[in-house]
SELUM-958157 format. One record per atom (N, C-alpha, C): atom name; residue in three letters; residue number from 1; x, z, y. Coordinates in steps of 0.1 Angstrom, whole numbers. Example, Ala and Ser with C-alpha at 12.3 -4.5 7.8 and 13.67 -1.06 7.14 Angstrom:
REM SELUM-958157
N  Ala  1  132  78  -57 $
CA  Ala  1  123  78  -45 $
C  Ala  1  132  78  -33 $
N  Ser  2  128  71  -22 $
CA  Ser  2  137  71  -11 $
C  Ser  2  129  79  0 $
END
This chain:
REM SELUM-958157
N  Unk  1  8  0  -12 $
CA  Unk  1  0  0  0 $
C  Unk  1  9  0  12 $
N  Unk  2  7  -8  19 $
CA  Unk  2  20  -15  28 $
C  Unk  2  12  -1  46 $
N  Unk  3  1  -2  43 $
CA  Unk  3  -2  6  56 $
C  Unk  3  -8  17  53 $
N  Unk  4  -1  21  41 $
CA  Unk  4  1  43  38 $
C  Unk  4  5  47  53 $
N  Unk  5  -8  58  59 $
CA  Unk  5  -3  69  68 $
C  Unk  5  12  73  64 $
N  Unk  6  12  75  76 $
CA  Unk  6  30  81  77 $
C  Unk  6  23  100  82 $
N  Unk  7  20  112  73 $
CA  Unk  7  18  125  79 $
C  Unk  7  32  128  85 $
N  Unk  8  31  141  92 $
CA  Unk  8  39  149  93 $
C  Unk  8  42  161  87 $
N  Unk  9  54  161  84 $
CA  Unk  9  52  172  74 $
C  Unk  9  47  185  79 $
N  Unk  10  37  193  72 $
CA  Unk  10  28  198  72 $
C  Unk  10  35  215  74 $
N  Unk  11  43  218  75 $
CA  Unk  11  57  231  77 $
C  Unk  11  62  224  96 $
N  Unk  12  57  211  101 $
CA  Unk  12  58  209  112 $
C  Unk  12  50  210  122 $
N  Unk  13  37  215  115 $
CA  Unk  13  22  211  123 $
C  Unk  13  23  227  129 $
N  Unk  14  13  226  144 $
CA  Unk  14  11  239  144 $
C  Unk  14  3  244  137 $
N  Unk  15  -10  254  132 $
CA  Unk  15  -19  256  129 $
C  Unk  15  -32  249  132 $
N  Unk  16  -34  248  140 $
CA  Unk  16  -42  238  149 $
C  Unk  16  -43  226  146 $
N  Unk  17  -32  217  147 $
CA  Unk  17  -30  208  149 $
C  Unk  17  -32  201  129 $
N  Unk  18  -32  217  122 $
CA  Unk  18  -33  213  105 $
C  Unk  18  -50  216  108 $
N  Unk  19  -53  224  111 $
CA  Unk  19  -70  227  108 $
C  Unk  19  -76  211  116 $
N  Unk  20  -69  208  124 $
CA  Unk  20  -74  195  132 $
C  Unk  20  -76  184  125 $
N  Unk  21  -63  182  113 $
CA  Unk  21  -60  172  106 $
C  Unk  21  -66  171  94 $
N  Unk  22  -71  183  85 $
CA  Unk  22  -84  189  79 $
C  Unk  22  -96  182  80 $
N  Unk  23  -100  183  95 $
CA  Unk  23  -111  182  99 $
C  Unk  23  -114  163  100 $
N  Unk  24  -105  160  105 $
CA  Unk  24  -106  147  106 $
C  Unk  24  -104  136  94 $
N  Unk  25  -95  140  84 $
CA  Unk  25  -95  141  70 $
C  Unk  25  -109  140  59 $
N  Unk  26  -117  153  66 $
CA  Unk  26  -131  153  57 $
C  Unk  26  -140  148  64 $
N  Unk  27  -143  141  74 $
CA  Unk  27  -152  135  86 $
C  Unk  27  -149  122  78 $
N  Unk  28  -138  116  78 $
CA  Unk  28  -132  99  73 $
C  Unk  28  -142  97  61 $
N  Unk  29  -135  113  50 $
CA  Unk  29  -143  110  34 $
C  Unk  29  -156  110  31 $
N  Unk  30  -162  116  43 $
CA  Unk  30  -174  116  43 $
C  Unk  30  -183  105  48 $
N  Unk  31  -177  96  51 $
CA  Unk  31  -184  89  60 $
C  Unk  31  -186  78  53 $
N  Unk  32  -192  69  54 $
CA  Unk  32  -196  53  49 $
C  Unk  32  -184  44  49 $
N  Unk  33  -171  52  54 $
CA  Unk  33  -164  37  56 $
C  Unk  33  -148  45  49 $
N  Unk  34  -150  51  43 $
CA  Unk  34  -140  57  35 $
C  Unk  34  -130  47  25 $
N  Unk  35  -121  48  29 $
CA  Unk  35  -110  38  18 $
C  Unk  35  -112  44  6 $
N  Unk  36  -115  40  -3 $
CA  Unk  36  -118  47  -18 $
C  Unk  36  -105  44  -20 $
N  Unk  37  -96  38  -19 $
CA  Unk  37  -81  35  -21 $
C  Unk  37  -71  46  -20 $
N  Unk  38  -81  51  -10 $
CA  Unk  38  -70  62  -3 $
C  Unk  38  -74  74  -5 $
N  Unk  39  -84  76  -11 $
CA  Unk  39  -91  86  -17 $
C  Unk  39  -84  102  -19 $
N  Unk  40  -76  96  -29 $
CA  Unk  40  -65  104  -37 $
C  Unk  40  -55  109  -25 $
N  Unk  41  -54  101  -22 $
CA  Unk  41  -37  103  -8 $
C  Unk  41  -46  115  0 $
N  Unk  42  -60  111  6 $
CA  Unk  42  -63  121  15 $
C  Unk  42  -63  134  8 $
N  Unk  43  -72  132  -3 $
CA  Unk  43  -72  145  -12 $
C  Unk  43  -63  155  -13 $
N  Unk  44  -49  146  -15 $
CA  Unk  44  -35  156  -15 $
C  Unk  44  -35  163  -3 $
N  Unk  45  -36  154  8 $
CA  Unk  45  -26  154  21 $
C  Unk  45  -38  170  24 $
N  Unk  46  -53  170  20 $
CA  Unk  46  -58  181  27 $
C  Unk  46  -55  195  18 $
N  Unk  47  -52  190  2 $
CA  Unk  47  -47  204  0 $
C  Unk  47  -36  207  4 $
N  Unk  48  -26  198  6 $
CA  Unk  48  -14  204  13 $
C  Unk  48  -17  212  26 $
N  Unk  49  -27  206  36 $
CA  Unk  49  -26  217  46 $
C  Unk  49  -33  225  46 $
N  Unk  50  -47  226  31 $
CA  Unk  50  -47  238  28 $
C  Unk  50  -41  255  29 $
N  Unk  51  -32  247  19 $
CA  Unk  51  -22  254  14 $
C  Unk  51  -13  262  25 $
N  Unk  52  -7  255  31 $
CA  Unk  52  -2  256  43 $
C  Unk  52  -10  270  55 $
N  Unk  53  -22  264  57 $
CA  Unk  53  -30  272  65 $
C  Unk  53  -34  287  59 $
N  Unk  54  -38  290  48 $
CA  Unk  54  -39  300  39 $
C  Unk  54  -30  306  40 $
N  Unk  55  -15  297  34 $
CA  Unk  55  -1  309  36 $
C  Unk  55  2  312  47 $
N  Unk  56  -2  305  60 $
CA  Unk  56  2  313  74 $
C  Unk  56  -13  324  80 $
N  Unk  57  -27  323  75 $
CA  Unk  57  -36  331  78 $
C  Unk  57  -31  346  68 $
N  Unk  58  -23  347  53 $
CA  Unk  58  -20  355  48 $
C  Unk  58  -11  361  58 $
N  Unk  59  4  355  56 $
CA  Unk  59  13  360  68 $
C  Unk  59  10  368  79 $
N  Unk  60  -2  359  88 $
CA  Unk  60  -6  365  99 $
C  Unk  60  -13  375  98 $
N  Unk  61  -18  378  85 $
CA  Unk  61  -26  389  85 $
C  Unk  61  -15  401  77 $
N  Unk  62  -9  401  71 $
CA  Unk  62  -1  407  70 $
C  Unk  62  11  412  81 $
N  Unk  63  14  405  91 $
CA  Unk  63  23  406  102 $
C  Unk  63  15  417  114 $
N  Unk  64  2  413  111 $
CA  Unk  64  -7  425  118 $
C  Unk  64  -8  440  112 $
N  Unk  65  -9  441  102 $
CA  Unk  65  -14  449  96 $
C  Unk  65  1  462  99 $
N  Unk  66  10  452  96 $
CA  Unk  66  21  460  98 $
C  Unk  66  25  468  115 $
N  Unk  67  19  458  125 $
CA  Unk  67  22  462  135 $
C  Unk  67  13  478  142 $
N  Unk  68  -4  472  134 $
CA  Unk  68  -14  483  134 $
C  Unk  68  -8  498  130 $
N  Unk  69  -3  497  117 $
CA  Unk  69  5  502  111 $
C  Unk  69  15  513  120 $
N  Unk  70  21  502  124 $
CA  Unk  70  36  508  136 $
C  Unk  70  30  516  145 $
N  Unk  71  16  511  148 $
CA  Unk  71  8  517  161 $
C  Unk  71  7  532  163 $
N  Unk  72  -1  532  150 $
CA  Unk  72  -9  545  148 $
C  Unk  72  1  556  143 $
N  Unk  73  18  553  143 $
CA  Unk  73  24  566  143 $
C  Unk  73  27  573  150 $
END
């Protein structure tokens, strides 16, 4: 497939900018004009920033927890 998206790697995105890419990702699949070609490619490309977003909402909730933590001594 000669005009495969080029992503960015996904450890490059802000948060935002991955929930953005998510969103625009499942709008495309959903819609009537969806590359069935490409199907698979998006498929990956949204669990990768899944993935991605999960491990930095864990992090971040962890990085809080700790600070709460620090607070209340």
């Amino acid at each position: 497939m000669s005009d495969t998206p080029q992503f960015t790697p996904v450890d490059q995105l802000s948060y935002t900018q991955a929930v953005n890419e998510l969103d625009a990702i499942l709008r495309n699949m959903q819609s009537d004009t969806c590359d069935i070609d490409r199907l698979t490619l998006y498929t990956r490309r949204a669990s990768e920033l899944l993935t991605e977003c999960r491990r930095r909402l864990t992090a971040t909730d962890e990085e809080l927890k700790t600070i709460i933590t620090d607070l209340n001594l």
